[in-house]
VEXDREN-2710 file (C-alpha; in Angstrom, 1 decimal):
% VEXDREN-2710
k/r/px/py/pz
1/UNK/-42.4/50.5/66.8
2/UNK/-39.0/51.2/67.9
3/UNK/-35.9/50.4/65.7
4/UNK/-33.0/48.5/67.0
5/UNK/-31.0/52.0/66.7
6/UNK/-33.5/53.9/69.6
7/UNK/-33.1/50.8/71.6
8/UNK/-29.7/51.3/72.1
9/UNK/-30.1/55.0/73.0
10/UNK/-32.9/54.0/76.0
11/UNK/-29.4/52.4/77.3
12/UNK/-30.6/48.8/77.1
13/UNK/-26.9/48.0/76.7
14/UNK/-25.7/49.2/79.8
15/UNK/-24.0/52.2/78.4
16/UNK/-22.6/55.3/80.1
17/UNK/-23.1/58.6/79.4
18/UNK/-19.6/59.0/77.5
19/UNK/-20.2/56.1/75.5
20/UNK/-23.7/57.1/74.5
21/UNK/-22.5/60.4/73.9
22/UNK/-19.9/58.6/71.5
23/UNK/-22.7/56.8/69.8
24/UNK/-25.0/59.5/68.9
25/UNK/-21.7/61.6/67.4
26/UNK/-20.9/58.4/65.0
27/UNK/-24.3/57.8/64.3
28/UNK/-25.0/61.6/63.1
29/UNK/-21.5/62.1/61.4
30/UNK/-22.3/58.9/59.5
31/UNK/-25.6/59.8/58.5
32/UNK/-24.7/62.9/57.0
33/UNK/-20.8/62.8/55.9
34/UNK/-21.0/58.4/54.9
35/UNK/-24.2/57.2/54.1
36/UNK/-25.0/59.6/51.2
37/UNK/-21.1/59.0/49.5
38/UNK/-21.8/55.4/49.9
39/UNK/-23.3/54.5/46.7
40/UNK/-20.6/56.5/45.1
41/UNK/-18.0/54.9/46.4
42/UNK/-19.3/51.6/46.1
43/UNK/-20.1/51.9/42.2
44/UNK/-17.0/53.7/41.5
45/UNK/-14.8/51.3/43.4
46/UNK/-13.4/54.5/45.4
47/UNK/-12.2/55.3/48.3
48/UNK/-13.8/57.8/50.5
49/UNK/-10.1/59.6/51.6
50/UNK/-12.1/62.7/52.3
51/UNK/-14.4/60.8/54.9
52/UNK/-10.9/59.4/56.7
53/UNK/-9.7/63.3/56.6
54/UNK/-12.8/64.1/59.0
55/UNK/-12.5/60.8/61.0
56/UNK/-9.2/62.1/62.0
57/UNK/-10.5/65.6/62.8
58/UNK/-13.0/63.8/65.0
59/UNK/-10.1/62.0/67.0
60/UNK/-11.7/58.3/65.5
61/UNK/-8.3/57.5/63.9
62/UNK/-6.0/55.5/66.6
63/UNK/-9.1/55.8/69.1
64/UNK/-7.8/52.7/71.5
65/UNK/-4.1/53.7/70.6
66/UNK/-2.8/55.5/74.1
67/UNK/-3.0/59.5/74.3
68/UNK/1.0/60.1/74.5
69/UNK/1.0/58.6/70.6
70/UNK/-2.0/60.8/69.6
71/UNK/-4.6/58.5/70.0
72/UNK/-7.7/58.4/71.9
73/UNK/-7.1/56.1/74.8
74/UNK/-10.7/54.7/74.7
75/UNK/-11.3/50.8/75.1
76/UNK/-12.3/48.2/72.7
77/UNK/-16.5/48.7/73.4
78/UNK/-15.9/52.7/72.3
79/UNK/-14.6/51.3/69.2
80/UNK/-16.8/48.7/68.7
81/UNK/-19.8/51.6/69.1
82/UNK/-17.8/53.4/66.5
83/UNK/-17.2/50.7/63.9
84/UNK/-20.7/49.5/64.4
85/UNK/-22.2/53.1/63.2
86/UNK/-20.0/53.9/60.0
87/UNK/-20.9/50.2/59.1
88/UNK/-24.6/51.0/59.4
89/UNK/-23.6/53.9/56.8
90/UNK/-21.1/52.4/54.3
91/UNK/-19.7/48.6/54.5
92/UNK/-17.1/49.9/52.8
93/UNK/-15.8/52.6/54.9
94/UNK/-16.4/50.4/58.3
95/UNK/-14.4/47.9/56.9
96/UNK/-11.1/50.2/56.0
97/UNK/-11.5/52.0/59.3
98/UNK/-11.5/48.5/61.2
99/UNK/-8.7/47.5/59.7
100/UNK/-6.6/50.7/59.8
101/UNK/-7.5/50.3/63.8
102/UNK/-7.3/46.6/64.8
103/UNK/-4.8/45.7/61.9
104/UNK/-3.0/49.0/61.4
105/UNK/-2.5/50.7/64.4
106/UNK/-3.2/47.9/66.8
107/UNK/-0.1/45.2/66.4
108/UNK/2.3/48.6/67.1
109/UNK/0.8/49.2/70.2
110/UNK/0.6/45.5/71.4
111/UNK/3.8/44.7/70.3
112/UNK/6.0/47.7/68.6
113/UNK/9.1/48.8/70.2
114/UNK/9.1/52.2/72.4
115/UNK/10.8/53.5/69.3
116/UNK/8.4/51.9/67.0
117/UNK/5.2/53.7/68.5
118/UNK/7.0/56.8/68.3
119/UNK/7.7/57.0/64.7
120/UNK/4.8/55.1/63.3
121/UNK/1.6/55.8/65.8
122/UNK/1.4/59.6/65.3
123/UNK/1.1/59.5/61.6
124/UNK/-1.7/56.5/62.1
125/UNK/-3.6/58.3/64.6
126/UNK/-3.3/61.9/63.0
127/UNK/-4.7/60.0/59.4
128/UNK/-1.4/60.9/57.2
129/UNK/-1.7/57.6/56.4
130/UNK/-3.3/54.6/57.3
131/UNK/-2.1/51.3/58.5
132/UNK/-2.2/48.1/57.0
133/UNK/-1.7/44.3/57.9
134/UNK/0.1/41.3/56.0
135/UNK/-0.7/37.8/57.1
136/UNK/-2.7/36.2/53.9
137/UNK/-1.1/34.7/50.9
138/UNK/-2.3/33.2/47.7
139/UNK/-1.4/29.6/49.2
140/UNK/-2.2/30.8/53.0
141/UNK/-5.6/31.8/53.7
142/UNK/-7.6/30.0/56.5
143/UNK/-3.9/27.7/56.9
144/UNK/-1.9/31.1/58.5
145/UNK/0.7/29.1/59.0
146/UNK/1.8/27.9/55.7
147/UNK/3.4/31.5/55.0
148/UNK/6.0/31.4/51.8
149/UNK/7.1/34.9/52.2
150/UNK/10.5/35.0/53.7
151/UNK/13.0/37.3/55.6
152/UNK/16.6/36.4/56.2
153/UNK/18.7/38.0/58.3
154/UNK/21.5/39.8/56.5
155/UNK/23.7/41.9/59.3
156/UNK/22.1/44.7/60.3
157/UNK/18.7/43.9/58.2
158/UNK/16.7/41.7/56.9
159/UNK/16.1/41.0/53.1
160/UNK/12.1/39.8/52.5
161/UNK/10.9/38.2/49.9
162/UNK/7.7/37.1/48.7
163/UNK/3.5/38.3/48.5
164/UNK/0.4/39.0/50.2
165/UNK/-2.6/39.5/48.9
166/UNK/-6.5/40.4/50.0
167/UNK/-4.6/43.5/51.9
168/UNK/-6.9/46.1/53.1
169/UNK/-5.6/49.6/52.5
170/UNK/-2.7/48.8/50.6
171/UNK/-2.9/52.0/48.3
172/UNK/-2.8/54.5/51.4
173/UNK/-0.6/53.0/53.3
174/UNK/2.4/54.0/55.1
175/UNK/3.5/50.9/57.3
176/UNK/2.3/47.4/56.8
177/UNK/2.9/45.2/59.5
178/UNK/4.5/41.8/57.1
179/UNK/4.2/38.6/58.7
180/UNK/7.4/36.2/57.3
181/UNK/9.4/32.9/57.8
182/UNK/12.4/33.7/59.4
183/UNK/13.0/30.0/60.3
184/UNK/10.9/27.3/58.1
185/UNK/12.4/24.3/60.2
186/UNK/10.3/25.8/62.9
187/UNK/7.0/26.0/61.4
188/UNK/4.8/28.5/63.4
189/UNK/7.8/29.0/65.3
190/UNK/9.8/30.8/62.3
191/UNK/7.1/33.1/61.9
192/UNK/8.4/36.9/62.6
193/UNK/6.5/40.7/62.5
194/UNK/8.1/43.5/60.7
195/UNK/7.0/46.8/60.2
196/UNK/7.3/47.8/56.3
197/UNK/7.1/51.2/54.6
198/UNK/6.1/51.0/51.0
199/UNK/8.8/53.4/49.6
200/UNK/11.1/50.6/50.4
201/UNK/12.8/50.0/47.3
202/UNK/11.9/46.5/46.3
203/UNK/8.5/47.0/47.1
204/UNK/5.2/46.9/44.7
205/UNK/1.7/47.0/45.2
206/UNK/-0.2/45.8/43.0
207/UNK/-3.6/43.9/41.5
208/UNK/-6.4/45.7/42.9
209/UNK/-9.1/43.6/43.6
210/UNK/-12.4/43.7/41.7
211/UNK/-14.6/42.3/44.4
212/UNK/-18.2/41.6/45.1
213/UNK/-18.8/43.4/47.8
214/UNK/-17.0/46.4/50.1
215/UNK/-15.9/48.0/47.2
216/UNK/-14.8/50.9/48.3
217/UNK/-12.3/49.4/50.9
218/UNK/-9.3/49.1/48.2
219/UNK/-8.0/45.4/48.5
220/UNK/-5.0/44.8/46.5
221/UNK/-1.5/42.2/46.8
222/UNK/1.6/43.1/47.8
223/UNK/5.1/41.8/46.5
224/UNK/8.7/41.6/48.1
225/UNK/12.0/41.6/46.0
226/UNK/14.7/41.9/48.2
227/UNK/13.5/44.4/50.2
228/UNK/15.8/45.8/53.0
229/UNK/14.2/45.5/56.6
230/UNK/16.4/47.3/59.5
231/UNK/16.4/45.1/61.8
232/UNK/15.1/47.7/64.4
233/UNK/11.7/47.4/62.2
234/UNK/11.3/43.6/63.4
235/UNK/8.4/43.5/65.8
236/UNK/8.8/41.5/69.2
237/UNK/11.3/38.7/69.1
238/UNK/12.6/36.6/66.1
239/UNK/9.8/33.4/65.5
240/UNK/6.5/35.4/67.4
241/UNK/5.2/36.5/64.9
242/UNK/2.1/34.0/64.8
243/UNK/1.8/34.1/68.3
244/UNK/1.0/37.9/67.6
245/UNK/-1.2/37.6/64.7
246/UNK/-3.4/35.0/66.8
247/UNK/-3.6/37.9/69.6
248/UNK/-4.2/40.6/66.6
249/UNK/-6.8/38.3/65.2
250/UNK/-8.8/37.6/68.1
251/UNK/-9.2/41.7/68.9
252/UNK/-10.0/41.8/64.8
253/UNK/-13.0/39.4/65.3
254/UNK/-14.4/41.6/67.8
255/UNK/-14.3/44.7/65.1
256/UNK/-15.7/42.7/62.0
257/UNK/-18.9/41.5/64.4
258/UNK/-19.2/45.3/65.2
259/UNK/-18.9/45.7/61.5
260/UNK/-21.2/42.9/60.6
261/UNK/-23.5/44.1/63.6
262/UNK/-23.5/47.9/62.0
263/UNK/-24.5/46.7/58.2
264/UNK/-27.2/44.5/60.2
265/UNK/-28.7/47.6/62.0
266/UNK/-28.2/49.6/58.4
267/UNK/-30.5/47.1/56.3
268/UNK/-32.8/46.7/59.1
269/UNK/-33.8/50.5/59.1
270/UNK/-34.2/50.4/55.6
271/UNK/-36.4/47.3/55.6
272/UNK/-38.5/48.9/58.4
273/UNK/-38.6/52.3/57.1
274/UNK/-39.8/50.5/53.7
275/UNK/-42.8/48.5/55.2
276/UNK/-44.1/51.7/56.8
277/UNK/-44.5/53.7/53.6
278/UNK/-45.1/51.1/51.2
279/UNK/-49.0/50.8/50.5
280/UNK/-50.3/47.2/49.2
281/UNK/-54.1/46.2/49.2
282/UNK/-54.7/49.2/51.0
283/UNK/-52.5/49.7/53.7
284/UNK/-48.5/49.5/54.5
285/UNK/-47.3/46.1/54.2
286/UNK/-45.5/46.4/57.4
287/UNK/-49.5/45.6/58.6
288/UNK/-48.9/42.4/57.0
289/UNK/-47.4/39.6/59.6
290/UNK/-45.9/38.0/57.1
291/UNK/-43.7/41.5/57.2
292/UNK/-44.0/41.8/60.8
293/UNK/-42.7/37.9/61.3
294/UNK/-39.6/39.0/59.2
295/UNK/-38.8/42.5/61.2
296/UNK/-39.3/41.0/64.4
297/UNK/-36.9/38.2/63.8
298/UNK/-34.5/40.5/62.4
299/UNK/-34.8/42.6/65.4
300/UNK/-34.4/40.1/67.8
301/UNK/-31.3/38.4/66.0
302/UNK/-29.5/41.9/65.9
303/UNK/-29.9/42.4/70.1
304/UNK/-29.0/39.2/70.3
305/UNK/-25.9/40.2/67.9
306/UNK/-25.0/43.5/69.8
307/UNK/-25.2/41.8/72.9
308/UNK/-21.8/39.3/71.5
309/UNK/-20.3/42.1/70.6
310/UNK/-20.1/44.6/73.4
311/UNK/-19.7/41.9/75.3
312/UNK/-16.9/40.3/74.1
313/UNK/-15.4/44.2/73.8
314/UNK/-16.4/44.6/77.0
315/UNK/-14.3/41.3/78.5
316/UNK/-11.3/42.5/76.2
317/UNK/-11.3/45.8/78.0
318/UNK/-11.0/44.1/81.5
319/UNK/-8.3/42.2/80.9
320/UNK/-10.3/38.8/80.7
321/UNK/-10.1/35.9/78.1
322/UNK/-11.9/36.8/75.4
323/UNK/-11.2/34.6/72.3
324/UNK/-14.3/32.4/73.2
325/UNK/-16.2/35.1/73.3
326/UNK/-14.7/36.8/70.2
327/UNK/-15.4/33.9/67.7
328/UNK/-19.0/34.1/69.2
329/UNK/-19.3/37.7/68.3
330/UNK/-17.8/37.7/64.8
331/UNK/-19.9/34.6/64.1
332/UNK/-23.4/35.3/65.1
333/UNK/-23.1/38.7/63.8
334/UNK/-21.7/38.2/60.4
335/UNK/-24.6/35.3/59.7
336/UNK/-27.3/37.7/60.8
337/UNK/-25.6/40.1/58.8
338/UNK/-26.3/38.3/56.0
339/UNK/-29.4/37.1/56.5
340/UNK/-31.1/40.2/58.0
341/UNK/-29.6/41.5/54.2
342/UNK/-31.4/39.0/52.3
343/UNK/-34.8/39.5/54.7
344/UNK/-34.2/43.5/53.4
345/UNK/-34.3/43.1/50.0
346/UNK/-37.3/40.3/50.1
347/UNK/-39.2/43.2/51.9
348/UNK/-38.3/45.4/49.8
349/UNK/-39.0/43.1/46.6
350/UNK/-38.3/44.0/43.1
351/UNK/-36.8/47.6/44.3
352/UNK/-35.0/45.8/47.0
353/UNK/-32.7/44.1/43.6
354/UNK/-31.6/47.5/42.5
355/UNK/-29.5/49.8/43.1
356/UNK/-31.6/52.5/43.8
357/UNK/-32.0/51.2/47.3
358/UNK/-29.1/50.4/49.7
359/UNK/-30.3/47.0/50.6
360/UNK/-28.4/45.3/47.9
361/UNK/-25.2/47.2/48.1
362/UNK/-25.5/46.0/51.8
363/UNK/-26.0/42.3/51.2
364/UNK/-22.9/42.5/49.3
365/UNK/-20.8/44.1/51.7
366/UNK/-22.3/41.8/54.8
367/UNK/-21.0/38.4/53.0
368/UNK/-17.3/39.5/53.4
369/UNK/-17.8/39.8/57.2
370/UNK/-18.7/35.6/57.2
371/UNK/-15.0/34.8/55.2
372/UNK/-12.4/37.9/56.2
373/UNK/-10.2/37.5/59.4
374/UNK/-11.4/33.7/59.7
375/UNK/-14.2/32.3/58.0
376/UNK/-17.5/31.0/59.8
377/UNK/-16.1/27.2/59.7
378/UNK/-12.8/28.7/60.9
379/UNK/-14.8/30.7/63.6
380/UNK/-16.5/26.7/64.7
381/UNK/-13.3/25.2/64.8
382/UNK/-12.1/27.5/67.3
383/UNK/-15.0/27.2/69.4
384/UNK/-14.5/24.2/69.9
385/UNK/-11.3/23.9/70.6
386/UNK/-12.2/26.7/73.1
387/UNK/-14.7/23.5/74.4
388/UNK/-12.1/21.2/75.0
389/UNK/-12.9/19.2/71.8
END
């Protein structure tokens, strides 16, 4: 019985040889640099920095950023391959890797100043630091638009005030894209981008989360006291700054349902691998169709899952409308995420509950993909909106 993994490499998904190439290099880095620190870093709450330091040697770091900024120029279904196999490996480490692409590095190439890219993008790319996104607050979560945090112009900068919190990455850092009222009579209008460096004096990190799941992906809130913003450290033009984290968000969805896709594929080779060697009444239980009933709908759900996802990268990458097609990628995938998790562990019964396996570590991780960077509800709203409803 093939696994989902070795139908990918017969090229069902209409792969070419540079992006199966691609694939096989993740998937064998991850199985021997990430999946063994996983457990670590999940029940010590720690993140894998030395995993990030061979990322970068790899070139992973900034892969869709543009070459002249030291990135690797690839398109959005390269890094959805990518995301998708460290996810497989360690929630955790797929999730700060999205987000130091899609969150960090990505609103500086979509909408950063030529100036911008220069001083910020090599540093991403080359993993001195990583990159980090503000847009949540503890009285705007799925309502973006009711931001509190403010930034009023003050000659040549901007003084910002305020928090964030849920922020991937905080702790390694070294520029936050901040998302602030600028103009409140406006509403989503008011709403502007700056690029923040946390040495800024005025500047704190703090409260790291203590969360369920993906916890080696440090999540902590951020706070403002008059810090000075030059203004050349806006991004884009006074009041877009909404506009750009709708356009950042819709590329995100695409990375969490590669995410959500990867800890899918990770539980189902566990599951599978489990009902071959476990003996019951005489014979593996994967002989069982009870078993075979539950790996054969997890199988099926996750092709249908991969197929969302590359092709909603693969409509980003040619320059078509892809929000639709987003939404539908983040959604199915993070639900089968889920559920393919819970399927696992029932396979895998009583050991399935512990921690010796990696079932349960990846059933915690999976649920974050169903609520961060729009929830499932949020994710049917937009849908049908997209429907004309």
């Amino acid at each position: 019985m093939a696994t989902v993994a070795q139908a990918a490499r017969a090229n069902t998904y209409n792969l070419n040889d540079e992006q199966l190439h691609l694939q096989e290099m993740v998937r064998e880095f991850a199985a021997k640099e990430i999946f063994p620190l996983a457990p670590e870093l999940d029940e010590q709450e720690r993140f894998g920095k030395e995993i990030f330091d061979k990322l970068a040697e790899l070139g992973l770091l900034g892969l869709t950023v543009p070459q002249e900024y030291g990135g690797g120029g690839a398109g959005y279904l390269e890094y959805a391959l990518v995301v998708e196999q460290i996810g497989a490996a360690c929630g955790s480490t797929g999730l700060s890797y999205a987000a130091h692409n899609s969150l960090g590095c990505g609103p500086i190439v979509y909408f950063g100043t030529e100036e911008q890219k220069r001083k910020y993008l090599p540093n991403l790319t080359s993993g001195k630091y990583l990159g980090a996104w503000g847009l949540t607050e503890p009285g705007a979560g799925s309502d973006a638009a009711g931001q509190k945090t403010t930034a009023v112009l003050n000659g040549d900068h901007y003084l910002l005030n305020g928090s964030k919190n849920f922020i991937t990455n905080s702790p390694f850092a070294g520029v936050f894209t901040i998302m602030a009222m600028t103009d409140k009579s406006k509403g989503n209008h008011g709403i502007s981008a700056f690029l923040v460096e946390p040495e800024w004096p005025g500047f704190s990190i703090s409260k790291h989360e203590k969360k369920m799941g993906m916890r080696g992906s440090p999540t902590c809130s951020l706070a403002f006291d008059n810090v000075k913003v030059p203004l050349a450290n806006r991004s884009g033009e006074e009041g877009s700054g909404f506009k750009q984290a709708m356009i950042t968000l819709d590329s995100g969805r695409i990375s969490i349902g590669a995410l959500a896709l990867g800890i899918a594929e990770g539980a189902f080779r566990e599951a599978l691998k489990y009902a071959k060697e476990r003996q019951q009444f005489g014979q593996p239980i994967g002989k069982f169709q009870a078993i075979q009933f539950m790996l054969a709908d997890m199988a099926m759900n996750i092709s249908a899952a991969r197929h969302f996802v590359y092709n909603a990268a693969r409509m980003r990458d040619a320059h078509q409308p892809f929000k639709l097609e987003a939404c539908y990628a983040k959604l199915h995938a993070s639900e089968v995420a889920t559920k393919v998790c819970l399927d696992a562990i029932q396979i895998l019964g009583g050991y399935g509950y512990t921690r010796d396996y990696p079932v349960e570590r990846m059933m915690r991780d999976a649920k974050l993909c169903e609520i961060g960077e729009g929830t499932s509800q949020v994710q049917r709203l937009v849908i049908a909106k997209q429907l004309g409803l």
